[in-house]
LONU-842570 format. One record per residue (C-alpha): residue number from 1; residue in three letters; x, z, y. Coordinates in Angstrom, 1 decimal. Example, Ala and Ser with C-alpha at 12.3 -4.5 7.8 and 13.67 -1.06 7.14 Angstrom:
REM residues 2
1 | ALA | 12.3 | 7.8 | -4.5
2 | SER | 13.7 | 7.1 | -1.1
***
This chain:
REM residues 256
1 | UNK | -0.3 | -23.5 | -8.3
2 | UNK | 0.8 | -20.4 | -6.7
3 | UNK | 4.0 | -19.3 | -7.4
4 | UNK | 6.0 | -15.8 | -6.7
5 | UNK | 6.8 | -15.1 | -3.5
6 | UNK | 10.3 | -14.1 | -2.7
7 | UNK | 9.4 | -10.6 | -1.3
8 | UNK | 7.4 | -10.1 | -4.1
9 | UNK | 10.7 | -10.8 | -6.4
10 | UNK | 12.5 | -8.5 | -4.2
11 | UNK | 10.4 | -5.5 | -5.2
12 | UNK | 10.5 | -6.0 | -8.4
13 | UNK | 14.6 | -5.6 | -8.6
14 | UNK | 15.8 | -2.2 | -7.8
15 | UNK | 19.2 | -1.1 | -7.3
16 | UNK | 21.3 | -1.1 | -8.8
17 | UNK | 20.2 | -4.3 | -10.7
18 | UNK | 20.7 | -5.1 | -14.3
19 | UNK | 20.8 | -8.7 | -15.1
20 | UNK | 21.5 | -10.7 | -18.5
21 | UNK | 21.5 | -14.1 | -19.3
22 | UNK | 18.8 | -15.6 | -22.4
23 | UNK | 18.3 | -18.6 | -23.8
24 | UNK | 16.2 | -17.6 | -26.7
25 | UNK | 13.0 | -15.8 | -27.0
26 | UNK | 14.2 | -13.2 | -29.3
27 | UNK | 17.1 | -12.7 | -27.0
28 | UNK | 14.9 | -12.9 | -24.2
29 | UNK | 12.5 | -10.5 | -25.8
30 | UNK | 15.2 | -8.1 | -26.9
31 | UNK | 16.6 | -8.0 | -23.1
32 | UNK | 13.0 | -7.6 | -21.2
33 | UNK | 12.1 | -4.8 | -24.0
34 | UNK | 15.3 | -3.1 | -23.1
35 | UNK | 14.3 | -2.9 | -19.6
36 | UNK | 16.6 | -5.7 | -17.8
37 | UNK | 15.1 | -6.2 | -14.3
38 | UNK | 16.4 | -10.0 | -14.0
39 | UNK | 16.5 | -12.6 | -16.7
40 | UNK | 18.7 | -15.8 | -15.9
41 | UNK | 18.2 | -19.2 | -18.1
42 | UNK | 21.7 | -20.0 | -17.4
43 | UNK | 22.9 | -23.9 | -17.1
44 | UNK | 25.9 | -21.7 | -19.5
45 | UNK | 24.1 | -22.6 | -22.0
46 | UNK | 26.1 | -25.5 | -22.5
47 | UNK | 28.5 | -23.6 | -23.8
48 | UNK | 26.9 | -20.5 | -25.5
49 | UNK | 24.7 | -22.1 | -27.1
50 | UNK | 25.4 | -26.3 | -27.6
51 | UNK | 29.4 | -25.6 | -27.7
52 | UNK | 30.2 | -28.0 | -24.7
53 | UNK | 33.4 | -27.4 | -22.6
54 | UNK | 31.5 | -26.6 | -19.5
55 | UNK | 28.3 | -26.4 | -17.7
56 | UNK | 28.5 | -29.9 | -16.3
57 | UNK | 26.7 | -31.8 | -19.4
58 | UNK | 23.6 | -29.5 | -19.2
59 | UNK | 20.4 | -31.4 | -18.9
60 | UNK | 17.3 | -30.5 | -16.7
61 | UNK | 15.3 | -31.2 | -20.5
62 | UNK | 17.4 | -28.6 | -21.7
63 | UNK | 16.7 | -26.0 | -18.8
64 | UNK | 13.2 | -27.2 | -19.3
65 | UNK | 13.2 | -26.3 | -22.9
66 | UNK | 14.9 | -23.3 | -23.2
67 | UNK | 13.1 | -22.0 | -20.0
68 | UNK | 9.9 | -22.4 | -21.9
69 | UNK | 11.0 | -20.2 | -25.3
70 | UNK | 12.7 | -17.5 | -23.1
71 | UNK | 9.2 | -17.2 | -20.9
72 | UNK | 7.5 | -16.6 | -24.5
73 | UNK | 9.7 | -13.1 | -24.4
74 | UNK | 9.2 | -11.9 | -21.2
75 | UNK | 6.7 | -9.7 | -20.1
76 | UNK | 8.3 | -8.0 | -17.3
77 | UNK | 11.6 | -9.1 | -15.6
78 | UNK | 12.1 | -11.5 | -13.2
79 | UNK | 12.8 | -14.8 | -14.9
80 | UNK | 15.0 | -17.5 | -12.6
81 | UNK | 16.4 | -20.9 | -14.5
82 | UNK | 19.5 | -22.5 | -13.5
83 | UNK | 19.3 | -26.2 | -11.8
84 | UNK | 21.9 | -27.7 | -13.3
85 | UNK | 24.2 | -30.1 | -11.9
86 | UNK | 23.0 | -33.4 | -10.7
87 | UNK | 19.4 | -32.3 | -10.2
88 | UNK | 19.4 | -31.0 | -6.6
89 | UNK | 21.3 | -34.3 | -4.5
90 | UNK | 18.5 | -34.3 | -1.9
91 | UNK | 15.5 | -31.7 | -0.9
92 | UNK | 12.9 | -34.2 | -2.6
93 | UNK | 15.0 | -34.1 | -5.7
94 | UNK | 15.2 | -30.3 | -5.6
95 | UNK | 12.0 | -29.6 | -5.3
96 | UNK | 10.4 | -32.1 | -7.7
97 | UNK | 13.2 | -31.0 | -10.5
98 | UNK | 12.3 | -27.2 | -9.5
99 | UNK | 8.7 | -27.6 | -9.8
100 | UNK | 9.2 | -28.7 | -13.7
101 | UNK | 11.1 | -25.5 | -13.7
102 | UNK | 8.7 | -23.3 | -12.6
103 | UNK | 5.9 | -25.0 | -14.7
104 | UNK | 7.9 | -24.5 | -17.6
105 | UNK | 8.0 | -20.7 | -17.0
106 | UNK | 10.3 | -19.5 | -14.0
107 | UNK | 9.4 | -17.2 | -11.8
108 | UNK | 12.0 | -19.2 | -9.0
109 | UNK | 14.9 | -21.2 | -9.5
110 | UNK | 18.9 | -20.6 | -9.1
111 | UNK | 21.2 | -23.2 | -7.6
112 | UNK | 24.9 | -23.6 | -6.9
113 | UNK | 26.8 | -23.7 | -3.3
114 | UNK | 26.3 | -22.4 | 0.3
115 | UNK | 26.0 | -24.7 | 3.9
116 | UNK | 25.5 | -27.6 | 2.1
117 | UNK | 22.3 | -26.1 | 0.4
118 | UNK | 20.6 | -24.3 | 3.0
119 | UNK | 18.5 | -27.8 | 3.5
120 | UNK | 17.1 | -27.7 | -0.1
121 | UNK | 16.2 | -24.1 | 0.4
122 | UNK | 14.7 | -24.7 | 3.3
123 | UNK | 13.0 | -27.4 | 1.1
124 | UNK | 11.6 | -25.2 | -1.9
125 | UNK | 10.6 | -22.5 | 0.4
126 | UNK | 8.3 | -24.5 | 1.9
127 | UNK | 7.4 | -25.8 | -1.6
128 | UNK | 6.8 | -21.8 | -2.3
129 | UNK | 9.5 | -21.8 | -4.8
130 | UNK | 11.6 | -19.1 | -4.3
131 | UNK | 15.3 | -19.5 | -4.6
132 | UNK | 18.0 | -17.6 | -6.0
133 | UNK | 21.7 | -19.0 | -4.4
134 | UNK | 24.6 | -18.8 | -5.8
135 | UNK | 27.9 | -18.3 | -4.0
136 | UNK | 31.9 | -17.8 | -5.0
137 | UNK | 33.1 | -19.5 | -7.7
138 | UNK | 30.8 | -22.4 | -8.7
139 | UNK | 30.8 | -23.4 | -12.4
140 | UNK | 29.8 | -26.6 | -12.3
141 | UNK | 32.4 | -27.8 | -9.4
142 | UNK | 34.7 | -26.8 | -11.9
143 | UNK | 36.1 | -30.1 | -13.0
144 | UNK | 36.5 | -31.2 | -9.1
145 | UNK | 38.5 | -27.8 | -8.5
146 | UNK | 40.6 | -28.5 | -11.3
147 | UNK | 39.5 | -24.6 | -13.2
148 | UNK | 37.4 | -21.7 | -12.7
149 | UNK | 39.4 | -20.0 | -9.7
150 | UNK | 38.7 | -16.3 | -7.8
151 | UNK | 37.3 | -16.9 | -4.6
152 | UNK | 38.1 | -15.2 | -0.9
153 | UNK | 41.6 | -14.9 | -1.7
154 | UNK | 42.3 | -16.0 | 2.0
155 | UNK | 41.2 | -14.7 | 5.1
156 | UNK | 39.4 | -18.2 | 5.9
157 | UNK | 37.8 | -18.7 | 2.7
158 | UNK | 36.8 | -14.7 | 2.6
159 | UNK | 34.9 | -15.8 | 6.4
160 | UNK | 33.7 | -19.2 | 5.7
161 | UNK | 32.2 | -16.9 | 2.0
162 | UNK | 30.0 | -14.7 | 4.4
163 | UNK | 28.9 | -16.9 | 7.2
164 | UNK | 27.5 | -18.7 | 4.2
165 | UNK | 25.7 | -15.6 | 2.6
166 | UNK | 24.0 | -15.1 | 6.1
167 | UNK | 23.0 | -18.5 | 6.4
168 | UNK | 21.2 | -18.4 | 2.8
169 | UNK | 19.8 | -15.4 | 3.7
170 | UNK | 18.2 | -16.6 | 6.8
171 | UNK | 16.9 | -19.5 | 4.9
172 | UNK | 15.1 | -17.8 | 3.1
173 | UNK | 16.7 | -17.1 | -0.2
174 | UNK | 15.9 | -13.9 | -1.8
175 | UNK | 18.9 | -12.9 | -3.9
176 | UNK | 22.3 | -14.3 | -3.7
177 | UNK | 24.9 | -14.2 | -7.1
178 | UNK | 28.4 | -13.4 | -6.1
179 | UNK | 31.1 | -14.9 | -8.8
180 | UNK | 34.4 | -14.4 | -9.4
181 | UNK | 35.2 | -13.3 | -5.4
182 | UNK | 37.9 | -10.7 | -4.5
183 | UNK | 35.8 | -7.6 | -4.7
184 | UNK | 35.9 | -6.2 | -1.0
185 | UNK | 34.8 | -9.9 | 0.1
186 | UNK | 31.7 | -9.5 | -2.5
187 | UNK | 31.4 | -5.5 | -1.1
188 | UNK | 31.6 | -7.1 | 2.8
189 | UNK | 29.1 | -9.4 | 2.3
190 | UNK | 26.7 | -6.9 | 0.1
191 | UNK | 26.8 | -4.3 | 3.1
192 | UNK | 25.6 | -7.6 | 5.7
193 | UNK | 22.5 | -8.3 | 3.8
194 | UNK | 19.3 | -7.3 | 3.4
195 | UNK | 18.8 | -9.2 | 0.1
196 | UNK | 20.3 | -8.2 | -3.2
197 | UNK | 23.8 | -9.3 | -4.2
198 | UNK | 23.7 | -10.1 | -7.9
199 | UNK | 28.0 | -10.2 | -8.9
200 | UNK | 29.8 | -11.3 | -12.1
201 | UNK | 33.4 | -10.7 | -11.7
202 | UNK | 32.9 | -9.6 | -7.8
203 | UNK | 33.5 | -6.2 | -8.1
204 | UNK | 31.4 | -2.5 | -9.0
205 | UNK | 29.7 | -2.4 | -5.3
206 | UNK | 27.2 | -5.2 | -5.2
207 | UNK | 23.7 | -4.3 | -5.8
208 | UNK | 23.7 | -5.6 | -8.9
209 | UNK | 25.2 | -7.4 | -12.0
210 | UNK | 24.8 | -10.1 | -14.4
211 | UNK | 26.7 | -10.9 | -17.3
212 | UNK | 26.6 | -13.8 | -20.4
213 | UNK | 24.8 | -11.8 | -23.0
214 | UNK | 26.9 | -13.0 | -25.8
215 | UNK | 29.8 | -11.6 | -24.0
216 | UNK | 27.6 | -8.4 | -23.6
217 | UNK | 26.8 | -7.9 | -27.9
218 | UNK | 29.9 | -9.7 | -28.8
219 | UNK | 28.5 | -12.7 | -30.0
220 | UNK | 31.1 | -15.1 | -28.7
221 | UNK | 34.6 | -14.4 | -30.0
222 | UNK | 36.4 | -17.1 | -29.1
223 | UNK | 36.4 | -16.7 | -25.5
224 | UNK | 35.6 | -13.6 | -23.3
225 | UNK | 36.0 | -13.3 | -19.7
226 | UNK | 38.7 | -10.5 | -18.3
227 | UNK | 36.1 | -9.2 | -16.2
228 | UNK | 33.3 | -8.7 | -19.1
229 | UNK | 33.0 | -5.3 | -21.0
230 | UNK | 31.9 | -5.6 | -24.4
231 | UNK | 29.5 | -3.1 | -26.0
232 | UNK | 28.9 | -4.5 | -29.3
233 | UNK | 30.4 | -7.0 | -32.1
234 | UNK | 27.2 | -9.4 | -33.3
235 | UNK | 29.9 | -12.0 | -34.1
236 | UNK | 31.2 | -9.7 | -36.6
237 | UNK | 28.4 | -8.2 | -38.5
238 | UNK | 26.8 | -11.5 | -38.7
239 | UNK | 30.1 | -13.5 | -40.2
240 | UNK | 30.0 | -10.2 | -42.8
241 | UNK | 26.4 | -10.0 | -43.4
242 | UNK | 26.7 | -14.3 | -44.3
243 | UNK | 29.6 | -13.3 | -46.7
244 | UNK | 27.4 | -10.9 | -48.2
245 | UNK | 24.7 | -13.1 | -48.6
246 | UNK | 27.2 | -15.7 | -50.1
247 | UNK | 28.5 | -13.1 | -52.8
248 | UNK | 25.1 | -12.2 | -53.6
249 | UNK | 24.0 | -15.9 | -54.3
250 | UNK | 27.1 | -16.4 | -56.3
251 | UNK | 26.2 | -13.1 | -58.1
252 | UNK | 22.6 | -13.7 | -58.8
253 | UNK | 23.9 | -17.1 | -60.7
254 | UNK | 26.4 | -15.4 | -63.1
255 | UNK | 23.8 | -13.0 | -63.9
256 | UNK | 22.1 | -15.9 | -65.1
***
């Protein structure tokens, strides 16, 4: 089966890029019909949508799953899914767990980390699965680092952050998500590549952005990240449009 190629995901995303999270077909729907270029099945899920503490319970059956309904919604942006954690230890294993991935509906697949992944990209490339890296802060690392912590704080870190981005780069991936990193160490490394930087929480000068769509609508209440803008309150005309249904129910009896 052929697969898209990562030049032919390239042109597809224009900058500056708009990218949203889904892990629903009407949400997905809703997003591709609203003309998002990028739609991520992220491994966040875990806690949008099944109320866990992190990402670092997520299943591959549940990327599986929910990359399946979101692909019934999308007609035209690129669609990646998350690998979540556990599922990409060797390049055998990252390729055989993409390949569900991408049968299930992906157009490529996102994974977590810099050096230490170049060998697994190398890996699906070769596969002709294109491959979407991930660099800065790394969700599900979060329990080894102890919190979710801003990264390129330190000239080092800022150094060993870009060398990295090259590397992937050359490897052959063909985007690269920037999160939570100091923003002129996300601009830096946006300006050294030829492929799109993707940030959340990186700063106004990548090429593009991607946010939690619940954070986006308002749909989660309970938590919402400093760097996310809210444009809408779901979470409150939902809770008042259940009241409402509640008061009508209890009206409709005493009408009785």
């Amino acid at each position: 089966m052929a697969y898209p190629t990562p030049d032919s995901l390239r042109s597809r995303l224009k900058r500056p890029i708009s990218s949203i999270t889904a892990y629903d077909y009407p949400a997905a729907r809703l997003c591709d019909e609203a003309g998002v270029q990028m739609i991520l099945v992220g491994d966040s899920l875990g806690m949008m949508v099944a109320g866990m503490e992190d990402t670092t319970e997520v299943t591959l059956d549940q990327m599986i799953y929910h990359t399946e309904v979101v692909r019934r919604g999308v007609k035209s942006a690129v669609l990646v899914s998350d690998l979540p954690i556990n599922t990409y230890r060797s390049p055998e294993e990252t390729v055989v767990n993409a390949t569900r991935l991408m049968e299930a509906g992906a157009d490529a697949v996102k994974l977590e980390g810099g050096f230490r992944q170049l060998e697994k990209i190398e890996a699906l490339v070769e596969a002709g699965i294109a491959c979407c890296a991930h660099l800065g802060m790394l969700p599900q690392r979060v329990r080894e680092e102890g919190g979710y912590k801003k990264k390129g704080k330190k000239d080092e870190e800022a150094e060993s952050l870009s060398a990295a981005a090259m590397a992937l780069e050359q490897t052959g991936a063909f985007a690269i998500v920037l999160e939570s990193m100091v923003a002129d160490v996300a601009t830096k490394i946006t300006k050294k590549l030829s492929i799109p930087t993707i940030g959340i929480g990186a700063g106004d000068y990548c090429d593009g952005q991607i946010r939690v769509l619940h954070d986006v609508i308002g749909g989660y209440p309970w938590f919402v990240p400093p760097f996310a803008k809210v444009y809408g309150n779901v979470a409150e005309t939902t809770s008042s449009s259940v009241k409402q249904y509640i008061r009508d129910i209890k009206a409709a009896l005493q009408d009785d």
